[in-house]
C-alpha positions in Angstrom: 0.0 0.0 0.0 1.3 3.5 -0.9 0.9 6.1 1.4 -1.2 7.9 -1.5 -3.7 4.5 -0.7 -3.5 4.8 2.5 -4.4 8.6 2.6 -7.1 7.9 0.9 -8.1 5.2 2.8 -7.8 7.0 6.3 -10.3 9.9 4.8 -12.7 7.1 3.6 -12.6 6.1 7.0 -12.8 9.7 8.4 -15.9 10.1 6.1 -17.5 7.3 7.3 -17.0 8.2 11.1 -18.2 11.9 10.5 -21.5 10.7 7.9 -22.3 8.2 10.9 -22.1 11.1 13.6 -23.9 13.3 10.9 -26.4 10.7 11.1 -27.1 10.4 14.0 -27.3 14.2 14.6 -30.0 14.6 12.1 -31.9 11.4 13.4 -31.5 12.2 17.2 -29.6 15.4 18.5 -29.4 15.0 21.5 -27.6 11.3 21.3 -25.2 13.0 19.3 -24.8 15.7 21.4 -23.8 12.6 24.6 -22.0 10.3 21.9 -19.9 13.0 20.8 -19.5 14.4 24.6 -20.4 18.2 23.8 -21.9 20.4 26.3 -24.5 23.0 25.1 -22.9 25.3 27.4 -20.0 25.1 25.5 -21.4 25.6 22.0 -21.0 29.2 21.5 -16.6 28.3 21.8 -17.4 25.3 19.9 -19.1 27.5 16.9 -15.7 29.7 17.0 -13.3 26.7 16.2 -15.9 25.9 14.0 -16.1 29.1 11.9 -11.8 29.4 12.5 -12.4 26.1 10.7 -14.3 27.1 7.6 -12.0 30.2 7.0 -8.9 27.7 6.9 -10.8 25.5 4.5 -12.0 28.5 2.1 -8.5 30.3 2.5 -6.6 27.0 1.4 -9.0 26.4 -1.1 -8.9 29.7 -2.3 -5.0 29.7 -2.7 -4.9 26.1 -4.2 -7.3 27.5 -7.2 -8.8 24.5 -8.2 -12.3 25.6 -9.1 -13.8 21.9 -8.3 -12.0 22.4 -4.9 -13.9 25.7 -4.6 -17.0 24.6 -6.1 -17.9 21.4 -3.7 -16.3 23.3 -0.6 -18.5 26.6 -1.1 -21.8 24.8 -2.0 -21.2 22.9 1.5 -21.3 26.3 3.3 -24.4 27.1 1.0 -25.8 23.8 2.2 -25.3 24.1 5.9 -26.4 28.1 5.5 -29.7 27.1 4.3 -30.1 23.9 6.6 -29.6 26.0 9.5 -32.0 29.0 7.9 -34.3 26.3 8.0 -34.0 25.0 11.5 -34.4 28.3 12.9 -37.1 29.2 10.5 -39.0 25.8 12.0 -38.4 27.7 15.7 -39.7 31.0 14.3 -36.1 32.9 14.8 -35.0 35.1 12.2 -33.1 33.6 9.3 -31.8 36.4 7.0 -28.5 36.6 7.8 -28.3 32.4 7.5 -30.3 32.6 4.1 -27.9 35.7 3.0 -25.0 33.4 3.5 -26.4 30.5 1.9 -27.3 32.5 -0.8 -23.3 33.9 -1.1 -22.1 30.7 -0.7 -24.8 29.4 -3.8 -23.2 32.0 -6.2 -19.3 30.9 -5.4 -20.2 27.9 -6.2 -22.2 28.4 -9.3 -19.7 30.7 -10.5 -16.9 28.2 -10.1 -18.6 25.6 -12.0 -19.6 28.0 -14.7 -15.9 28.6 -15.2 -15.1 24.9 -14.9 -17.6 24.8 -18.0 -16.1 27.0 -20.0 -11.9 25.7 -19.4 -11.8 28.4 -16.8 
């Protein structure tokens, strides 16, 4: 095995670990939120590693150039944007900034692939 295998088989298994927690998350939150040992207390510092997080991923991304890096990574934030616009929306909270940034995230990402169609 290469270690260019066994990269890819470590983030196969890291996908598989995450989708299974993302699972259960959607099926039952607050399982997840004892299987994965966070504290609601603690979610506001949790959200601020989260968001360091996404800046690291769209500032790599944004510096590597691929646009099908740039495409799937900013239609994730677009995704989890409106996913959250929607939870809120369910509770009756206000959801324009959420939908706002679901919305910027939507036209990176639809700009990207437009350039991947035409050979950038």
């Amino acid at each position: 095995m290469t270690l260019t295998s066994l990269a890819i088989a470590l983030s196969g298994a890291g996908v598989l670990v995450t989708g299974a927690l993302a699972a259960l998350f959607l099926r039952d939150p607050v399982a997840g939120m004892a299987q994965t040992t966070h504290r609601l207390e603690k979610l506001p510092e949790v959200m601020a590693d989260r968001y360091v997080g996404m800046v690291v991923l769209a500032l790599a991304a944004t510096l590597y150039g691929d646009l099908k890096v740039i495409a799937v990574l900013f239609a994730v934030f677009a995704y989890t944007s409106f996913h959250d616009a929607w939870i809120y929306a369910r509770g009756g909270f206000p959801i324009a900034k959420h939908v706002s940034a679901g919305v910027a995230g939507l036209i990176v990402a639809i700009v990207a692939m437009k350039a991947m169609g035409q050979g950038a």
